[in-house]
Steps between C-alpha positions, in 0.01 A plus 500: 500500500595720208301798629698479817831459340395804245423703808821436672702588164259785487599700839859371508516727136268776694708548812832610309311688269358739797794532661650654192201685488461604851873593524479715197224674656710500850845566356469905508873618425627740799731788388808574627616846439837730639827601402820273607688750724819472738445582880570870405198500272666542165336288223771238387601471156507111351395338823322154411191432710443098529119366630423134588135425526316265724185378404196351663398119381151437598176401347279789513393600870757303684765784491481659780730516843814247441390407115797307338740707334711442210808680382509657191699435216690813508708734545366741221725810520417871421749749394446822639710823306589847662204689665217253343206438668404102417178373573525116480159278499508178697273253586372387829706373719767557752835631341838536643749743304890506456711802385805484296649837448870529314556132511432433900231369599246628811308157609358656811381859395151425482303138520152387504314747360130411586371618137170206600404253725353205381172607567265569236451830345753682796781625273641782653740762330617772378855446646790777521847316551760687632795226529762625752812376288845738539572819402429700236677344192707258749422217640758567815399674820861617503841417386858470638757542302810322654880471425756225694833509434527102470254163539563470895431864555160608606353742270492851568387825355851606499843360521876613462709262241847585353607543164530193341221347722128394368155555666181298419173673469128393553206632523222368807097552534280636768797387801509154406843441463346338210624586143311691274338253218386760225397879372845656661794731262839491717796721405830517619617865440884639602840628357536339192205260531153553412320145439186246514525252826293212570430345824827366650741622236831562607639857420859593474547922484750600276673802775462577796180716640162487583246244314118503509266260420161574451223254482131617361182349442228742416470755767753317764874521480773478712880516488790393662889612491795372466827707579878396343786601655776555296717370759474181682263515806563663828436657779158687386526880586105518543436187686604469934381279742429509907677200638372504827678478839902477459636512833610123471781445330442158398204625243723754332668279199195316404333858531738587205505232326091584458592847384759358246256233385171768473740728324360791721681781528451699832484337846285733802693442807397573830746575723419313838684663816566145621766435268795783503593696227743242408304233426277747310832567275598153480094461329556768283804402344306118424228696272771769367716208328233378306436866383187496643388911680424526851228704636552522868175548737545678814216455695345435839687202544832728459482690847380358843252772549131464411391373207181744403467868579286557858446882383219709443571576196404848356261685279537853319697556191825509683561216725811555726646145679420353778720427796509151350618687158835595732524114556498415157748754369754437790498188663353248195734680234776423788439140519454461132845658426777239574267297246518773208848617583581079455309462184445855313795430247330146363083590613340713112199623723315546869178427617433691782250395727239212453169564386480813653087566430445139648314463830804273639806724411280813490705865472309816466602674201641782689762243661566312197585863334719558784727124442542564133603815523776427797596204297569647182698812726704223672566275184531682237717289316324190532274483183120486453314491863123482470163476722289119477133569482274207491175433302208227521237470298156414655198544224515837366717641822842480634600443828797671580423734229841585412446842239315640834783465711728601269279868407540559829960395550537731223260790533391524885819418707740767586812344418379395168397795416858705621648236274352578198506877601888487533635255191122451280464171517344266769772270773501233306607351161227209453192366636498125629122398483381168603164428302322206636192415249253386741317276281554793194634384168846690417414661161227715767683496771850590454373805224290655767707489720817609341305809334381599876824521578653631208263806532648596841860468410705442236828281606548141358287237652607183677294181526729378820208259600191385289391127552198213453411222732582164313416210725295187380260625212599825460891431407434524105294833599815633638699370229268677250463836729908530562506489096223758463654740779849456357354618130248779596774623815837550269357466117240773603766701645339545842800330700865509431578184693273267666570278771280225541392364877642270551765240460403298752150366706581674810185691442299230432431478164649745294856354437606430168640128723256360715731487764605702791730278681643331209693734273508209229136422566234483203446729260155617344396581168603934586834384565573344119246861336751673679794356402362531130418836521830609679674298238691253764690203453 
């Protein structure tokens, strides 16, 4: 009986004894070796690498496929300093890692690590970790710096306040719309000011100007503006606004009351044959009293005839007019008439013609030479008169390219050119362009385009229509896009005044209301980054 009960004592000792044995023979350390880098493969300085092991708990030959596991202890962290290359023994096992660079933490930038299985001597190893955390010295894939001029504004990259008036800053991450938590310097920089600003601070400039604030972490930055008038807002010279069809009376005061309220300060009008040139006066006046500018569109819709040119147009490098040409210079310029002899002493500017490069209100340059010219003969005392020319981005192209069209009014058309021959200068005193982005971001967009066109003339550039789609989804895209446009368009100096397309949803779904029939009807997100940025009421 004692023999036996020696034996048993005897092997229970044994058994723990070679599994310490056998699992110091077994327990090869794997080596994990690399640099901590950002997706941009810059080595990151003070980035702390964090490893939980997982071990195998077996008696010797039972660990193979589906062994028990047991965490380890951990986490053990490693410090890794500027352009060091760490080489960190483990031990077998399967380890999952966690980054922590300036404070945030990166749970899911690289897990289970197979450094072992639980197999006997099958440690495998060496191990380069490249953990795909940020940017180089940020932990941000972008920043937005943002300005609002109060708590129930939405926040913009750029807003009009008054003197006397605060803004609030922030700073978001990677398109979030979430706050930035760490690891970002924001300044508020104007007349008289130059200071620190934390996330949400409210500001209060000292005079009136322009005020940037600039947000940086690392390698990204952004910045945002905010303009003080030294006068209480107004009608904003550099902002207009297309809003829509007109011809009913009954839309007219709630029309202005929008213009009023958005604090633009230019309304494009079409002027509609079906109404006389009365009513067209009595519309005029409406927008006049509020001191908001009238640019008046005569177009197709002007003159009964047809409503694209059915010519042949021309080639060479001195395009005489078509027979259709006549038409244009004689019978449209005489239906348009009682309408500019009615409103030329209250209308600032003309646009003459709709889209004339478009494939629905086509002219051929030579034509389109021929009705500027004839217009500015007959009216020459009606202020600035100007061709539309209409661009859409599509990838890397444009349909309706309008610096193409526009080589060829100026340079190839016979009555261009005898204009410029007999005063120097081209027939008209600005361009009214209507870039459409196509799916193009504005700060590419609106530059290329503006410098296409710059480099075939020279006059002052018009946004008269420019415009996002904004239904379901996409309304805080157009929100953010109709603040982008505004900035890059008339802060980059490549319009003088933009007016945005449109008002209302009676092109389905670019209205700043999402309304056609209602003139009171809903208003998106655009409709309060406009009224912001035009400094409304």
């Amino acid at each position: 009986m004692c023999r036996r009960i020696f034996r048993t004592l005897f092997i229970f000792w044994l058994i723990p004894v070679l599994c310490i044995l056998l699992s110091a023979l077994d327990g090869r350390a794997a080596v994990i070796t690399g640099y901590v880098r950002d997706r941009g493969g810059n080595p990151l300085n003070g980035a702390i690498v964090e490893y939980w092991r997982q071990e195998c708990r077996c008696f010797p030959g039972q660990c193979g496929t589906g062994a028990p596991l047991i965490d380890y202890t951990g986490p053990t962290p490693y410090g890794h300093l500027s352009g060091q290359f760490y080489t960190i023994n483990v031990p077998p096992g399967t380890f999952n890692v966690k980054v922590t660079y300036q404070g945030v933490p990166y749970n899911d930038a690289l897990v289970n690590i197979p450094v072992t299985t639980c197999d006997n001597n099958q440690v495998r190893g060496p191990y380069t970790i490249t953990l795909p955390i940020g940017g180089s010295a940020c932990p941000y894939q972008s920043l937005q710096a943002r300005v609002q001029a109060s708590e129930s504004d939405p926040w913009s990259p750029a807003i009009t306040i008054a003197l006397g008036q605060s803004a609030r800053v922030a700073t978001f991450r990677d398109g979030s719309g979430q706050l930035t938590e760490c690891c970002v310097t924001m300044g508020f920089s104007g007349p008289g000011l130059d200071s620190s600003v934390s996330n949400l601070q409210t500001v209060t400039p000292p005079q009136g100007g322009t005020y940037i604030l600039r947000s940086t972490c690392g390698d990204r930055s952004d910045s945002a503006t905010v303009n003080v008038a030294d006068a209480p807002p107004g009608p904003n010279p550099g902002f207009g606004l297309n809003p829509n069809n007109l011809i009913d009376p009954n839309r007219l005061a709630p029309v202005v009351n929008h213009f009023v309220n958005l604090g633009a300060g230019w309304v494009r009008l079409e002027i509609i044959r079906s109404q006389p040139p009365s009513y067209w006066s009595g519309v005029v006046d409406q927008f006049v009293n509020q001191g908001i500018n009238v640019l008046a569109l005569l177009s197709n819709q002007t003159w009964p005839g047809e409503a694209r040119d059915p010519s042949s147009c021309g080639s060479g490098e001195r395009r005489p007019p078509t027979a259709f040409g006549n038409r244009l210079a004689t019978q449209f310029l005489n239906a348009a008439d009682p309408y500019v002899q009615a409103l030329k002493d209250r209308v600032s500017a003309w646009e003459l013609w709709n889209e004339g490069n478009d494939s629905t209100t086509w002219l051929c340059p030579e034509n389109y030479a021929f009705l500027l010219v004839e217009a500015r003969l007959r009216w020459p005392d009606i202020g600035s008169i100007g061709p539309s020319l209409l661009s859409v981005g599509l990838g890397g192209s444009f349909v309706g390219d309008a610096a193409t069209y526009l080589d060829n009014l100026k340079n190839r058309t016979e009555k261009a050119l005898f204009w410029q021959e007999s005063y120097g200068d081209v027939p008209w005193d600005f361009l009214l362009h209507h870039p459409y982005p196509g799916g193009q971001i504005p700060e590419n967009f609106i530059p290329t385009q503006g410098s296409r066109l710059y480099a075939v003339q020279s006059k002052p550039i018009w946004f008269t229509e420019i415009g996002w789609f904004g239904a379901g989804s996409e309304e805080p895209v157009q929100a953010d896009m109709l603040a982008r446009a505004y900035n890059v368009a008339l802060g980059g100096g490549w319009a003088e005044v933009m007016f945005w397309f449109s008002l209302y949803d009676c092109v389905p779904s670019y209205g700043l209301i999402a309304d056609c029939g209602n003139p009171n009807g809903r208003q998106r997100q655009a409709y309060g980054i406009y009224r912001s940025l035009a400094g409304g009421g």
